[in-house]
C-alpha positions in Angstrom: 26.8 -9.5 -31.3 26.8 -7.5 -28.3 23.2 -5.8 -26.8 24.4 -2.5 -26.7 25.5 -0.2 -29.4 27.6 2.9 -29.5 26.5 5.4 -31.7 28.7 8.0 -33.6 28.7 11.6 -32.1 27.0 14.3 -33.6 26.8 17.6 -32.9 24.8 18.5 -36.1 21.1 19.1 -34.8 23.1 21.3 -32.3 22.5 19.3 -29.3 25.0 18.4 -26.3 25.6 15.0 -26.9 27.4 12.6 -24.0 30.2 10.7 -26.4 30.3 8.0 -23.4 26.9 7.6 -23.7 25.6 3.9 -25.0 22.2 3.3 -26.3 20.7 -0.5 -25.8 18.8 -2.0 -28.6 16.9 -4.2 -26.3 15.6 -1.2 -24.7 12.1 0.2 -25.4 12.3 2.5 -28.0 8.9 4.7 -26.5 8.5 4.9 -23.0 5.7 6.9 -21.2 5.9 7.5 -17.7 3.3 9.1 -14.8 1.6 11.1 -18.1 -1.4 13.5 -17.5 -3.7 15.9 -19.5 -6.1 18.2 -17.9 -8.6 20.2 -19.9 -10.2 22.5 -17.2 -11.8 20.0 -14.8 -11.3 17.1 -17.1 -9.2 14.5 -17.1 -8.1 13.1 -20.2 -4.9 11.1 -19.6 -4.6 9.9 -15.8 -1.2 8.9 -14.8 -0.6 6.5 -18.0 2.7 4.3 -18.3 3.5 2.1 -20.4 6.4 1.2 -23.2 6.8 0.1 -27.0 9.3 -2.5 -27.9 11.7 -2.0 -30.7 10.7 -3.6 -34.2 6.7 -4.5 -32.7 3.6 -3.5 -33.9 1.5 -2.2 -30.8 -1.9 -1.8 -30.1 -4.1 1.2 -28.2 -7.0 0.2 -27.7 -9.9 1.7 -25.6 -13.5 2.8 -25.2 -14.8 6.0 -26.5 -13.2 8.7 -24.2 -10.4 6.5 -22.7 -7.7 9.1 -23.5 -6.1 7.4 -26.2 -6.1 10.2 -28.9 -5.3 12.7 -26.5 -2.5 10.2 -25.5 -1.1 10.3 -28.5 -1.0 13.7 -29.2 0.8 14.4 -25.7 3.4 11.7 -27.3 3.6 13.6 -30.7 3.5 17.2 -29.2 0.5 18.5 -30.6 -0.5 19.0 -26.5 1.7 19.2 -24.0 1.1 16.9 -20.8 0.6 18.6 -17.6 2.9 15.6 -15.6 4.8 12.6 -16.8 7.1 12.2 -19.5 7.6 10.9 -22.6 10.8 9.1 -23.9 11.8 8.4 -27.4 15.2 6.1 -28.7 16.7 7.0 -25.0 15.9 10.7 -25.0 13.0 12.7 -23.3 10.9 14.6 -25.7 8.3 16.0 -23.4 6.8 19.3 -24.6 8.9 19.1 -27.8 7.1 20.8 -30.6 5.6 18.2 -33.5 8.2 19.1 -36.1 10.8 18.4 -33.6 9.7 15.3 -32.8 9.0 14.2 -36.4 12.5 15.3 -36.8 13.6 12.9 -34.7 12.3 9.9 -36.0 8.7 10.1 -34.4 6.0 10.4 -37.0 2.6 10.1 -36.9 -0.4 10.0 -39.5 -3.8 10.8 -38.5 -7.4 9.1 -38.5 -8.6 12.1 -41.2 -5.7 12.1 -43.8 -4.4 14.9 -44.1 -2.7 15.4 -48.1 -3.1 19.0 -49.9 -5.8 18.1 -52.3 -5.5 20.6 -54.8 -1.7 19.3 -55.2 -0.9 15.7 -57.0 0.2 12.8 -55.3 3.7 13.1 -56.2 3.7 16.8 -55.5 2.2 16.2 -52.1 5.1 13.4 -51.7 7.8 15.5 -52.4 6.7 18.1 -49.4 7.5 15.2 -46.8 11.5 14.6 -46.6 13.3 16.6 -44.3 16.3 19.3 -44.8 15.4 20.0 -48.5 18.3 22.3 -49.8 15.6 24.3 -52.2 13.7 25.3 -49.0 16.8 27.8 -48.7 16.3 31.1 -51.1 20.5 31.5 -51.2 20.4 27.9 -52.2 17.9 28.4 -54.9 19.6 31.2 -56.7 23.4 30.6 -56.0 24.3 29.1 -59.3 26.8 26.3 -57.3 24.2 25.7 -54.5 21.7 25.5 -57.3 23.2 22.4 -58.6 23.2 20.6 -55.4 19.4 21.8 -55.2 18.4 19.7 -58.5 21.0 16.9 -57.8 19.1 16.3 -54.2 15.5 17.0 -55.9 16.3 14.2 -58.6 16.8 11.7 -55.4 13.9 12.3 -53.5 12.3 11.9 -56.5 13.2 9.0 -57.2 12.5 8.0 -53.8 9.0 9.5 -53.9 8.6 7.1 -56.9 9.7 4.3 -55.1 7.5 4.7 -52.4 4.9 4.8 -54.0 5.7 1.6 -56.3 6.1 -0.3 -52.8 2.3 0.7 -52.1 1.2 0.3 -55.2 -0.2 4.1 -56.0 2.2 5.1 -58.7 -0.6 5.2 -61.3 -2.3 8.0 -59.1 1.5 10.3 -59.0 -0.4 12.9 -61.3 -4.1 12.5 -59.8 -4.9 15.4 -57.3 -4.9 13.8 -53.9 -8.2 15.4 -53.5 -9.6 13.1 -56.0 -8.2 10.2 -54.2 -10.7 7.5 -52.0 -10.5 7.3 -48.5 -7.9 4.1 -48.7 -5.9 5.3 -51.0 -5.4 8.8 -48.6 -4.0 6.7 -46.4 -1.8 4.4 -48.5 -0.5 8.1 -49.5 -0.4 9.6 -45.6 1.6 6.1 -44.9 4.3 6.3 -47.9 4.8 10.2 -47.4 5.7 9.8 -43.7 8.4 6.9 -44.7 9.9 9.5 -46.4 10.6 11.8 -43.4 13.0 8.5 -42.7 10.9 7.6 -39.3 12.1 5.5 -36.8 8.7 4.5 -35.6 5.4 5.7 -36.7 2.4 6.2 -35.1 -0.3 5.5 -37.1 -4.3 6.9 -35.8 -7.2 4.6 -37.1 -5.3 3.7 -39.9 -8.0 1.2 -41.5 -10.8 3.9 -40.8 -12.5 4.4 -44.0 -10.5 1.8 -46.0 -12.2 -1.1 -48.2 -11.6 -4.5 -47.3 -9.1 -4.9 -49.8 -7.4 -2.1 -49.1 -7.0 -2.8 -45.7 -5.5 -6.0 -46.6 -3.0 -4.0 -48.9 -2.2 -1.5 -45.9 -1.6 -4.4 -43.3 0.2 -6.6 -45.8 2.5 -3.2 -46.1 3.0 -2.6 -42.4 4.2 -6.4 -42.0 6.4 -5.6 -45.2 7.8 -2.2 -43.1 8.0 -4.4 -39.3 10.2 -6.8 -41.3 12.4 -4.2 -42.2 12.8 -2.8 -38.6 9.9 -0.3 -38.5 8.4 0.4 -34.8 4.1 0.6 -35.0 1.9 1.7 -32.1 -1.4 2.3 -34.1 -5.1 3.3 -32.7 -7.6 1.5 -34.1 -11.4 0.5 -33.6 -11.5 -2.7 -35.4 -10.5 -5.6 -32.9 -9.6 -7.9 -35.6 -7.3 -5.9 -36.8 -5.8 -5.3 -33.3 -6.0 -8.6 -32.7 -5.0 -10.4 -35.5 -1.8 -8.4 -36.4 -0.2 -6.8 -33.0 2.3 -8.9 -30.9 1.4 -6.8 -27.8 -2.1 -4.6 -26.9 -2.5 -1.6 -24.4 -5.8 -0.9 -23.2 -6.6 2.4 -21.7 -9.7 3.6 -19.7 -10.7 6.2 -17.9 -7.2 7.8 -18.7 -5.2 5.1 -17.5 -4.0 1.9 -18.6 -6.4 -0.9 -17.6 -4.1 -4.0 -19.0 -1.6 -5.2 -21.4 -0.6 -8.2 -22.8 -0.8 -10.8 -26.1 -4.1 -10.0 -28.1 -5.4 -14.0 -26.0 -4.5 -12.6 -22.7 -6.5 -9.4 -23.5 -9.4 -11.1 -24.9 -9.8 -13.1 -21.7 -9.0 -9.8 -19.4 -12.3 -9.7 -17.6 -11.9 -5.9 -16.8 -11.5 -5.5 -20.0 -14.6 -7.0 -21.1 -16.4 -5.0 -18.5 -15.0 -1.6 -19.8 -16.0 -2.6 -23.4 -19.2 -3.7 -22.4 -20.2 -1.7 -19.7 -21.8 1.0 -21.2 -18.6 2.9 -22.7 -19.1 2.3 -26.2 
């Protein structure tokens, strides 16, 4: 099989589209370059570059202040960088607005989850897929359109359902999510961004609050999702987890990158060491 792929031409999301151009799959499928973040005299994020292979689960790593949340939400657009850019699946999305980003396959989840408590799990399930016919009022009272309405509603139920079968949380579909414990909020943040249909997810301190045996549940499931051609680049605090479970690690500090490499090659990074242990944490 050839490297490169040509995609079909779309002009549906009404964007220009180039119908000669060809997207490689061996090529990264994030790519930050030259970014920066100022917050008055602060620097947060100080010329970082770095990529995220295709199909990997990728680790950010870091000292307390070593820009990596604020890195991420450049990435995400929650802020938008002061210099740099940021390129997802072959196309810049600097300064792009969160919902058009998660639109285009670049979802997120947070270190707090963040589920509607005072709705059920399934309820709070079926508020993630994208283009929902019912969100249109001519939809939702044209008697034809209608149809279409309930006909799509019955699928992304069913799909809700079989999320959250795959993470095991079906029994909770009519507990309130704000009843829910902390690893179970996130084996529900997890399953409700697969259904925006992500292409990679970004995932903040995902074991952060979780039991031991949930954790094991929510790794076991990120493997599960790799396998199936899923794209991770996750925050997290607990080196074995980083360690144990991601083919590559970045390591920022001071807003930059400090190194990157196999979880051996940054355990043995002596600068590393030093920014860990010299008084950063």
């Amino acid at each position: 099989m050839s490297d490169v792929e040509t995609e079909p031409v779309s002009a549906d999301d009404g964007h220009a589209v180039d119908e000669s151009a060809t997207r490689s799959t061996d090529a990264p499928v994030l790519e930050l370059n030259g970014l920066e973040k100022h917050f008055g005299g602060i620097t947060a994020v100080d010329g970082t570059s770095f990529s995220v292979e295709r199909g990997t689960i990728t680790g950010l790593i870091g000292p307390n202040g070593a820009g990596k949340s604020t890195t991420f939400n450049c990435i995400t657009g929650v802020h938008t960088p002061d210099a740099g850019s940021v390129v997802f699946d072959g196309t810049e999305i600097t300064g792009l607005e969160p919902y058009e980003i998660a639109s285009r396959g670049l979802v997120r989840t947070f270190q707090i989850a963040r589920e509607f408590p005072e709705m059920t799990v399934l309820e709070n399930m079926m508020l993630a897929p994208k283009q929902q016919r019912g969100e249109s009022l001519w939809r939702s009272v044209t008697p034809i359109a209608r149809g279409a309405v309930v006909d799509q509603e019955r699928e992304l139920r069913e799909r809700a359902w079989e999320m959250l079968e795959f993470f095991e949380i079906d029994h909770l579909a009519e507990e309130y999510a704000g009843n829910l414990s902390g690893g179970q909020r996130k084996l529900l943040e997890l399953a409700r961004a697969l259904l925006t249909d992500p292409e990679m997810l970004l995932l903040d301190e995902p074991m952060a609050g979780v039991n031991p045996s949930l954790e094991k549940k929510l790794l076991e499931h990120i493997h599960e999702l790799q396998e199936q051609g899923y794209t991770f680049l996750l925050v997290e605090h607990d080196m074995n987890v980083i360690m144990n479970h991601c083919e590559h690690v970045i390591v920022m500090h001071q807003g930059s990158v400090l190194a990157e490499g196999t979880a051996a090659e940054i355990q043995s990074n002596e600068a590393v060491v030093e920014a860990y242990l010299g008084g950063d944490v």
